[in-house]
N, CA, C and O atoms as CSV, one atom per row, in Angstrom:
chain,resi,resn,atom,element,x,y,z
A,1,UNK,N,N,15.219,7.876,20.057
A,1,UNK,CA,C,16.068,8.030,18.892
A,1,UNK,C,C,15.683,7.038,17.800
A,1,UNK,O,O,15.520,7.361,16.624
A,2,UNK,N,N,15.535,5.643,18.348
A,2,UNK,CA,C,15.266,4.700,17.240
A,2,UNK,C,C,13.873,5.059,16.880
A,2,UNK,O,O,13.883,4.701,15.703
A,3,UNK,N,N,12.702,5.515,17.089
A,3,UNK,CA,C,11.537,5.933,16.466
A,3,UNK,C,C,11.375,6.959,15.221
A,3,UNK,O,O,10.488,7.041,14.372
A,4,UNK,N,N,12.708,7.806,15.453
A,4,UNK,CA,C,12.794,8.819,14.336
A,4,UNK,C,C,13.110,7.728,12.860
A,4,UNK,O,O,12.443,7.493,11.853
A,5,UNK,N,N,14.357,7.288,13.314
A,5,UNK,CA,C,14.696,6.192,12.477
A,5,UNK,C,C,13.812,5.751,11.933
A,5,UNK,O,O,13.548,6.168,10.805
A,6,UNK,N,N,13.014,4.724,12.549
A,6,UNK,CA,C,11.699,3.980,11.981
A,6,UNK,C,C,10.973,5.016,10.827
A,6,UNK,O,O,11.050,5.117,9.602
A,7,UNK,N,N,10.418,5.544,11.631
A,7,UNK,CA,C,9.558,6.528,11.003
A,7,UNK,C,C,9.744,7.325,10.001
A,7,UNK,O,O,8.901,7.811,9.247
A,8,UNK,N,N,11.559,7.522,10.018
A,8,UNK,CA,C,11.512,8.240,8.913
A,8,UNK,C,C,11.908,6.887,7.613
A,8,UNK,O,O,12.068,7.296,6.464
A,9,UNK,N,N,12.031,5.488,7.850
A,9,UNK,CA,C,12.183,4.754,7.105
A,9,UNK,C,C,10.761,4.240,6.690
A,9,UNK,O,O,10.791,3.535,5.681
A,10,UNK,N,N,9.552,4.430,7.228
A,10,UNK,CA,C,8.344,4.136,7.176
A,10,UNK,C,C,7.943,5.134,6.117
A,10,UNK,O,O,7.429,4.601,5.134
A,11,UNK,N,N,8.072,6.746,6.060
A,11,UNK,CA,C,7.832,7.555,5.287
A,11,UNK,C,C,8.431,7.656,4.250
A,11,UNK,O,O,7.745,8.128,3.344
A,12,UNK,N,N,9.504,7.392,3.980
A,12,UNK,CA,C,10.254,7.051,2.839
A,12,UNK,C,C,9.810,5.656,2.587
A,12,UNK,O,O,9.829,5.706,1.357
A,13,UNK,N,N,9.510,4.715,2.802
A,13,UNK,CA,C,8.878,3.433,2.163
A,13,UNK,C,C,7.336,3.917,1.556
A,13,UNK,O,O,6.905,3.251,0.615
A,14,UNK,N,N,6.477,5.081,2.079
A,14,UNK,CA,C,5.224,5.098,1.231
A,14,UNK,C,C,5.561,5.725,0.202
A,14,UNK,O,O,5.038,5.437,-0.875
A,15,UNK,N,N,6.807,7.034,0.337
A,15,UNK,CA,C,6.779,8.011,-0.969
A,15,UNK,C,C,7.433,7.320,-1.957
A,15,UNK,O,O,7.019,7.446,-3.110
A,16,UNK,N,N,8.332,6.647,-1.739
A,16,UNK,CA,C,9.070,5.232,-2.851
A,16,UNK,C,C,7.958,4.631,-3.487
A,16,UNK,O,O,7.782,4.904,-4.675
A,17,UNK,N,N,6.951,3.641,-2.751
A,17,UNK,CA,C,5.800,3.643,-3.250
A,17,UNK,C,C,4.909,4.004,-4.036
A,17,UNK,O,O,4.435,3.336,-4.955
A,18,UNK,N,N,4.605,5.192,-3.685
A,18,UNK,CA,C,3.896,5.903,-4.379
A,18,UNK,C,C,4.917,6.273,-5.779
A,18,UNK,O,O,4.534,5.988,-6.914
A,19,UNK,N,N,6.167,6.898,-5.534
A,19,UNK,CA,C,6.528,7.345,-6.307
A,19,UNK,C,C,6.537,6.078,-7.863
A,19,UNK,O,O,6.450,6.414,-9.044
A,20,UNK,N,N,6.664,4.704,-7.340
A,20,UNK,CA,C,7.189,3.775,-8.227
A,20,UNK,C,C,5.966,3.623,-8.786
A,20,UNK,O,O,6.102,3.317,-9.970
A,21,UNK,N,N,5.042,3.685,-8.521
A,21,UNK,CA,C,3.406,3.338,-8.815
A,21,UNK,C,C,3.097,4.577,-9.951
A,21,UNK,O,O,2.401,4.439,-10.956
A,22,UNK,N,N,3.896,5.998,-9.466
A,22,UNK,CA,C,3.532,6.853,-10.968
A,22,UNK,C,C,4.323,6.835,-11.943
A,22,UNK,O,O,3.778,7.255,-12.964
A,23,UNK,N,N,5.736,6.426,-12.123
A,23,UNK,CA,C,6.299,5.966,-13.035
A,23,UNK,C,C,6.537,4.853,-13.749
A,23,UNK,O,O,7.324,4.778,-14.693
A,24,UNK,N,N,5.494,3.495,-13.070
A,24,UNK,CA,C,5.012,2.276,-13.643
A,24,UNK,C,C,3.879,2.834,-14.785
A,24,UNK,O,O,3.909,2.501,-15.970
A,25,UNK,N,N,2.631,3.974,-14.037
A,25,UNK,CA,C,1.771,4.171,-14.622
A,25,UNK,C,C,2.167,5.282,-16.130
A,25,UNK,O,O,1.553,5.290,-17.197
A,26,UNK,N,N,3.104,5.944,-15.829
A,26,UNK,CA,C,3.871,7.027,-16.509
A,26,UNK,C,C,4.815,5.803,-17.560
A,26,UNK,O,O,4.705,6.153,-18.735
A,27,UNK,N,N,5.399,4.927,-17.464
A,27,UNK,CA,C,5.770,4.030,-18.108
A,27,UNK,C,C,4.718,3.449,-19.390
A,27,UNK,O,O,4.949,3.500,-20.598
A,28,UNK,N,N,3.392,2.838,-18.639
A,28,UNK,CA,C,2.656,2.519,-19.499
A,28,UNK,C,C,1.567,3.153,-20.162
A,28,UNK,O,O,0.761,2.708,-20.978
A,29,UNK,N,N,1.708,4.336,-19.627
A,29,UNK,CA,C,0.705,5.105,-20.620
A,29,UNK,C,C,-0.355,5.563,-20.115
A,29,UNK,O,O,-0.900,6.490,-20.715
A,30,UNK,N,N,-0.841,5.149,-19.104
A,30,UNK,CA,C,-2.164,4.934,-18.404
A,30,UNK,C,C,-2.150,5.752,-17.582
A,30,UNK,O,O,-1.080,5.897,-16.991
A,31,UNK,N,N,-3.346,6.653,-17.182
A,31,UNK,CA,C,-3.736,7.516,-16.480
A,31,UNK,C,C,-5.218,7.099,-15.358
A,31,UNK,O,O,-6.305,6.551,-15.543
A,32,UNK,N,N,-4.611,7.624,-14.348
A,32,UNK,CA,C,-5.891,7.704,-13.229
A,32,UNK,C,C,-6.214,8.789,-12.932
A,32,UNK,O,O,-5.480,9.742,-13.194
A,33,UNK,N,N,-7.478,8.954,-12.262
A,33,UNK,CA,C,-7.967,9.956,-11.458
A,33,UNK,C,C,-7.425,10.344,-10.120
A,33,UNK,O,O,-6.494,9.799,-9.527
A,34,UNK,N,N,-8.148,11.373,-9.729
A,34,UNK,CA,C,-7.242,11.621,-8.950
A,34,UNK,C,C,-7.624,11.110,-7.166
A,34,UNK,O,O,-7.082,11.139,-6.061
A,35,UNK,N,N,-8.751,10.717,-7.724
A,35,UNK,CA,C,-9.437,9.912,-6.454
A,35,UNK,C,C,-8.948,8.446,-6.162
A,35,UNK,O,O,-8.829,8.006,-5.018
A,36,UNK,N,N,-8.675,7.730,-7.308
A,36,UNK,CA,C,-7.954,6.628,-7.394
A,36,UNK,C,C,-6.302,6.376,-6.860
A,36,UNK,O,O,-5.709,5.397,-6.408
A,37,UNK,N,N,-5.837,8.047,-7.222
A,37,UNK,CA,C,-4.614,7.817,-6.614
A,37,UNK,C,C,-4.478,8.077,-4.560
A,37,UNK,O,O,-3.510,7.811,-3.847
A,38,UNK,N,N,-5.901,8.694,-4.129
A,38,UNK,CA,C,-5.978,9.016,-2.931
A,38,UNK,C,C,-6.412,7.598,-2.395
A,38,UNK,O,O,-5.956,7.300,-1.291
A,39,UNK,N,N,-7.345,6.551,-3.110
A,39,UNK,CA,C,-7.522,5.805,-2.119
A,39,UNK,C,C,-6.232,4.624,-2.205
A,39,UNK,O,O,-6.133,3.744,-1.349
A,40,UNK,N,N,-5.209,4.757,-3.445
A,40,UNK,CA,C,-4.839,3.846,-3.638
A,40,UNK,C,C,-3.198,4.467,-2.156
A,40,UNK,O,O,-2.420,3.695,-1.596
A,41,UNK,N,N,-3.245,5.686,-2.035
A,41,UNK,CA,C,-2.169,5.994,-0.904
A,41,UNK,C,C,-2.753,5.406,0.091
A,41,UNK,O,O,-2.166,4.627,0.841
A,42,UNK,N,N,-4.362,5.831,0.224
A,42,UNK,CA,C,-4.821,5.206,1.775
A,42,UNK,C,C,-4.245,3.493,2.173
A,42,UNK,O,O,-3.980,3.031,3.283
A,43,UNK,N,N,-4.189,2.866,0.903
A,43,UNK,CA,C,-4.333,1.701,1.140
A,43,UNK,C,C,-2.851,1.185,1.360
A,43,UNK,O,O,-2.512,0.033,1.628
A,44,UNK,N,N,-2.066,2.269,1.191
A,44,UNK,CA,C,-0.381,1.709,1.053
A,44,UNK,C,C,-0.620,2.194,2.651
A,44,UNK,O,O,-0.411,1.296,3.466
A,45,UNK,N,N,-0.939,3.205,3.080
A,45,UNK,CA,C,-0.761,3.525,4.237
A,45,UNK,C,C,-1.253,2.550,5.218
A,45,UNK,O,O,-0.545,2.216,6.169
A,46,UNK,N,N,-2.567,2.022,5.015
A,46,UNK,CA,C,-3.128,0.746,5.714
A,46,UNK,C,C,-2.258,-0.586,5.841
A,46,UNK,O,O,-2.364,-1.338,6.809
A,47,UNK,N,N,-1.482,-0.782,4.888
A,47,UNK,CA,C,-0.614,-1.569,4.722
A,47,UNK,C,C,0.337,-1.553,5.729
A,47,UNK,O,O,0.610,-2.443,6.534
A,48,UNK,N,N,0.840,-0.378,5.592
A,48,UNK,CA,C,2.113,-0.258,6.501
A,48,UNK,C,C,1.710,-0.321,7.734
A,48,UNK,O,O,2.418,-0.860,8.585
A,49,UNK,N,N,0.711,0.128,7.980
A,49,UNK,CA,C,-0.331,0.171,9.424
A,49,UNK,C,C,-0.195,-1.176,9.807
A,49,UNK,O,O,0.462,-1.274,10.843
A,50,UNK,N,N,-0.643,-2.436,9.265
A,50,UNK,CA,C,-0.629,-4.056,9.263
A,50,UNK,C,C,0.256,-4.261,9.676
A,50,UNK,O,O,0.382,-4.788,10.781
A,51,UNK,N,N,1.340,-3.860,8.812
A,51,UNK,CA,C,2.836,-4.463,9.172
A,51,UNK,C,C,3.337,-3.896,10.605
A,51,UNK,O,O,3.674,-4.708,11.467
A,52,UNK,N,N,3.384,-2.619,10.840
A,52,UNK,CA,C,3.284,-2.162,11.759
A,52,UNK,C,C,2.348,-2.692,13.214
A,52,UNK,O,O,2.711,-2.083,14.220
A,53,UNK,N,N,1.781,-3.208,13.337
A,53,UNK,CA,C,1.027,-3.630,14.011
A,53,UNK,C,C,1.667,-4.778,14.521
A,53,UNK,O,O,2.141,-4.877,15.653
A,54,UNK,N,N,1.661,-6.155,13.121
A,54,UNK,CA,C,2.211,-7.140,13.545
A,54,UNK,C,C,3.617,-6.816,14.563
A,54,UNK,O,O,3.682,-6.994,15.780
A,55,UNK,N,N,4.476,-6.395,13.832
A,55,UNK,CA,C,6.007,-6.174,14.163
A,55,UNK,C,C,5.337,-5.782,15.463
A,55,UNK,O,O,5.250,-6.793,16.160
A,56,UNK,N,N,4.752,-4.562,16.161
A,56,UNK,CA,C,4.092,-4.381,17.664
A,56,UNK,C,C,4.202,-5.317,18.882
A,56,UNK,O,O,4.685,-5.312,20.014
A,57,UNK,N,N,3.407,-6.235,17.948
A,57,UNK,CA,C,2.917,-7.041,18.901
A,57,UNK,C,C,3.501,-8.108,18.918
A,57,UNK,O,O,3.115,-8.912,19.767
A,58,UNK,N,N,4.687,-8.534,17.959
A,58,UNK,CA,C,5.220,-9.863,17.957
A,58,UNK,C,C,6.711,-8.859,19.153
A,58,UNK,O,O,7.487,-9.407,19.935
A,59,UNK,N,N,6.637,-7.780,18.925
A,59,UNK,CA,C,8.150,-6.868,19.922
A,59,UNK,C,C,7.622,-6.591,21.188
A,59,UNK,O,O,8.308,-6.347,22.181
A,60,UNK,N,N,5.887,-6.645,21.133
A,60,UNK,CA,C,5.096,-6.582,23.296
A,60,UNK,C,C,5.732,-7.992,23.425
A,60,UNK,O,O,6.325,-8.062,24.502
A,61,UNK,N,N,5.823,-9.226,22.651
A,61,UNK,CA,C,5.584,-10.597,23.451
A,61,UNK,C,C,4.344,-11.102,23.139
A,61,UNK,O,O,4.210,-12.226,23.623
A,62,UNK,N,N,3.416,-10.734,22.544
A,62,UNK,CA,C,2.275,-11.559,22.310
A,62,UNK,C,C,1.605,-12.250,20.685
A,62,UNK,O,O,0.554,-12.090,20.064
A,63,UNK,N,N,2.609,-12.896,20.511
A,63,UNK,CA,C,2.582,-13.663,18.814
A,63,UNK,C,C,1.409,-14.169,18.854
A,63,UNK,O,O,1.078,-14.452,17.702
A,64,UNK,N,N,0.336,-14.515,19.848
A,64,UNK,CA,C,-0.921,-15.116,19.253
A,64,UNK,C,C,-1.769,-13.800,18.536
A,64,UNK,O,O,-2.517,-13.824,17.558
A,65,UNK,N,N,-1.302,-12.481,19.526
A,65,UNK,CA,C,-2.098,-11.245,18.877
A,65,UNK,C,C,-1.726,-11.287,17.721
A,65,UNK,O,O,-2.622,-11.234,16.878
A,66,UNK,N,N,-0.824,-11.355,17.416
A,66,UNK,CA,C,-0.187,-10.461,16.215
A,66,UNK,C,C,-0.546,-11.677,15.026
A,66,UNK,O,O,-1.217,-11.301,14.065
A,67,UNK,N,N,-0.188,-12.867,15.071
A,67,UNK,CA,C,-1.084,-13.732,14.491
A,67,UNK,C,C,-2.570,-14.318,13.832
A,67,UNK,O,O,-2.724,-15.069,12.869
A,68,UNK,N,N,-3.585,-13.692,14.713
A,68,UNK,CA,C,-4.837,-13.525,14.968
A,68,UNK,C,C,-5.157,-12.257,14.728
A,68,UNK,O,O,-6.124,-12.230,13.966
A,69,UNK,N,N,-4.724,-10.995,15.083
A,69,UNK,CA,C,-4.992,-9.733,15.060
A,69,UNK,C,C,-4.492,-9.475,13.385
A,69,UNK,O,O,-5.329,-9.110,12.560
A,70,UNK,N,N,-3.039,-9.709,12.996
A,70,UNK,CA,C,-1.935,-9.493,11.670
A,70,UNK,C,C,-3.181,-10.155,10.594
A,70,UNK,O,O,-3.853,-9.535,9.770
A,71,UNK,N,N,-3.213,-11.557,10.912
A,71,UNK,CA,C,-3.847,-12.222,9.959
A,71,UNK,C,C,-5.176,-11.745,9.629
A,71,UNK,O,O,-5.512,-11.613,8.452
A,72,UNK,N,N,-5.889,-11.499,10.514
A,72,UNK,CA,C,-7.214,-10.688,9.478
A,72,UNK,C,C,-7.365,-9.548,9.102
A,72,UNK,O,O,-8.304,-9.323,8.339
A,73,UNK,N,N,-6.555,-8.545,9.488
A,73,UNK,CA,C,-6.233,-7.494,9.341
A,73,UNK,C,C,-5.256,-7.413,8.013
A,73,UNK,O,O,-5.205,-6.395,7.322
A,74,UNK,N,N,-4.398,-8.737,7.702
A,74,UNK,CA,C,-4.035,-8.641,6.469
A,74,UNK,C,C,-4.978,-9.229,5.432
A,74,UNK,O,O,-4.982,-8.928,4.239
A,75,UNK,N,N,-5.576,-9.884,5.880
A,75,UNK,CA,C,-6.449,-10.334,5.092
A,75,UNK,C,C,-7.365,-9.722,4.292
A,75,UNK,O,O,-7.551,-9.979,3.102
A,76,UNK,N,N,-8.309,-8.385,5.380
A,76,UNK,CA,C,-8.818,-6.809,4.893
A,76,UNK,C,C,-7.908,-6.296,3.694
A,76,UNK,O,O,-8.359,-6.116,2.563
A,77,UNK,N,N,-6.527,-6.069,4.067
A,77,UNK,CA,C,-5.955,-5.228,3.032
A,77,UNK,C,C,-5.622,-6.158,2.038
A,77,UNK,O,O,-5.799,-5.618,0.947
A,78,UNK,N,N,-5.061,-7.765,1.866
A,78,UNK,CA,C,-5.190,-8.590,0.412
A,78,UNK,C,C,-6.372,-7.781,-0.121
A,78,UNK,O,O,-6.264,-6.752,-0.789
A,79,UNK,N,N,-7.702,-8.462,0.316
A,79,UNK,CA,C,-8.865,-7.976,-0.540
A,79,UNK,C,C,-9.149,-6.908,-1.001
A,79,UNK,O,O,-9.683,-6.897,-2.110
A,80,UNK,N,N,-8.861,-5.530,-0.239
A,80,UNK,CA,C,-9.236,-4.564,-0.209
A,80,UNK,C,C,-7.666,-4.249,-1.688
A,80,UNK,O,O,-7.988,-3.696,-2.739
A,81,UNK,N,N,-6.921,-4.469,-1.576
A,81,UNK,CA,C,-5.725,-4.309,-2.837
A,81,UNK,C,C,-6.054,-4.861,-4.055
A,81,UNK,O,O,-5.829,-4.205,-5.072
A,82,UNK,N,N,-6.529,-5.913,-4.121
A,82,UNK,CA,C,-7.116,-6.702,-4.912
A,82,UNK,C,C,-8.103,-5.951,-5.961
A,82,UNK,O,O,-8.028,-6.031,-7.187
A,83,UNK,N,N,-8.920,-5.302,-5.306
A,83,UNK,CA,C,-10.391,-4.488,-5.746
A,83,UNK,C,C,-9.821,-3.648,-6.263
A,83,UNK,O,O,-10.116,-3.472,-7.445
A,84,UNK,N,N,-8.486,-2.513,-5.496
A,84,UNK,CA,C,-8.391,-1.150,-5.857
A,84,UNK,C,C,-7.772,-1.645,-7.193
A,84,UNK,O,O,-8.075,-1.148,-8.278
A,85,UNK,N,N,-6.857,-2.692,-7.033
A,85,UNK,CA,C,-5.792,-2.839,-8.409
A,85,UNK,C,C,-6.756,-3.357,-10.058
A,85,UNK,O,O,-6.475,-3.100,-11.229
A,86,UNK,N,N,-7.960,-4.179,-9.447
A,86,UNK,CA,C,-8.744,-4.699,-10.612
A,86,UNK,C,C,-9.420,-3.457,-10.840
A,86,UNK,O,O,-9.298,-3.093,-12.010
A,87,UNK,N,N,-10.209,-2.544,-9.994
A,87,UNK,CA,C,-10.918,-1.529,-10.170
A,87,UNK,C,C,-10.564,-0.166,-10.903
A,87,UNK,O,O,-11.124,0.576,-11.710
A,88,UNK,N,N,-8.857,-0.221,-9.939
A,88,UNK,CA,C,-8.718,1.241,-10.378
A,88,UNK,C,C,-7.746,1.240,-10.726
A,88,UNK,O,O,-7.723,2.413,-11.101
A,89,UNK,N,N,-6.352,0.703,-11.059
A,89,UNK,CA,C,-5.098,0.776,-11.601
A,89,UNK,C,C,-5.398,-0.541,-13.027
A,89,UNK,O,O,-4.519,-0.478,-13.886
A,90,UNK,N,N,-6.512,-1.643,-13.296
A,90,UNK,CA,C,-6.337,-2.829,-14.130
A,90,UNK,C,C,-7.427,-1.956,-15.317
A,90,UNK,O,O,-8.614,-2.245,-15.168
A,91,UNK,N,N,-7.176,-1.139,-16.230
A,91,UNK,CA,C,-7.827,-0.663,-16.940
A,91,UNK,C,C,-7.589,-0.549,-18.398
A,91,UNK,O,O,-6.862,0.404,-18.677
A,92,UNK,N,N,-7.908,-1.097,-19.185
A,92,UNK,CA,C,-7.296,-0.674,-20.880
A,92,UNK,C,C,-7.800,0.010,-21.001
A,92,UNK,O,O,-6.982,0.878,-20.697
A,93,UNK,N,N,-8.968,0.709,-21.329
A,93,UNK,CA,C,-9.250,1.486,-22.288
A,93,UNK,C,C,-8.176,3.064,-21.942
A,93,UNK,O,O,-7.934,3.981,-22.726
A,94,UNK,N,N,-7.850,2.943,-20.913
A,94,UNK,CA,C,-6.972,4.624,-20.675
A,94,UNK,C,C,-6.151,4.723,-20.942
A,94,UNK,O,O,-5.685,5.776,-20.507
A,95,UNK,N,N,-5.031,3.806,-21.925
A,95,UNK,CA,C,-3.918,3.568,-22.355
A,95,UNK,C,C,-3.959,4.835,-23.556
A,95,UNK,O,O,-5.056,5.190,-23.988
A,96,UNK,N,N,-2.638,5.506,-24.073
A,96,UNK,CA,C,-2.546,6.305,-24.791
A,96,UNK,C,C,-2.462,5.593,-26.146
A,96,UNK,O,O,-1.889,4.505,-26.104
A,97,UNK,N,N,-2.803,5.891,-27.037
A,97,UNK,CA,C,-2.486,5.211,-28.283
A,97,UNK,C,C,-1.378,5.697,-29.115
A,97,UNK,O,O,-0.933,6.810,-29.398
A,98,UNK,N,N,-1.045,4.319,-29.448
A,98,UNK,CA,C,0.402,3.807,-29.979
A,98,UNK,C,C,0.387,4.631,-31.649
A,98,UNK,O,O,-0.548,4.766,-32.439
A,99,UNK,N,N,1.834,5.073,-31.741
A,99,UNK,CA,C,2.007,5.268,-33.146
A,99,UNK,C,C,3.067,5.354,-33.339
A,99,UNK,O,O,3.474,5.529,-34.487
């Protein structure tokens, strides 16, 4: 029973996500592709994957995993967020122009 729960609070945390990410972008004017918006879901999804993981393994009993395992594994997705956001969401020139 509690897995539905989770899960359906896990799936509603990416589409919130996502959703807030097109009306930030819909806010400022700025447009992406549509490849940008696929890797930028992959990466929310990877995310949650992390977190998911940690929470795992700190709820088996084994906090050095989840410590050691969490930490570089978050570490992948810092960097890897980092790139997509400078690469593919940090862009002026796609801004609509003002009048």
């Amino acid at each position: 029973m509690w897995i539905f729960i989770i899960n359906g609070l896990v799936i509603t945390a990416i589409i919130a996500a996502i959703y807030f990410l097109y009306l930030y972008l819909k806010e400022t004017g700025r447009k992406i592709a549509w490849w940008k918006w696929l890797l930028t879901i992959f990466w929310i999804i990877g995310t949650f994957i992390v977190i998911g993981f940690i929470g795992t393994a700190i709820g088996e009993g084994s906090p050095q995993a989840a410590l050691r395992g969490g930490g570089f594994f978050l570490a992948i997705v810092l960097v890897s967020g980092i790139l997509i956001f400078r690469f593919c969401l940090w862009q002026s020139g796609n801004r609509k122009s003002e009048e």
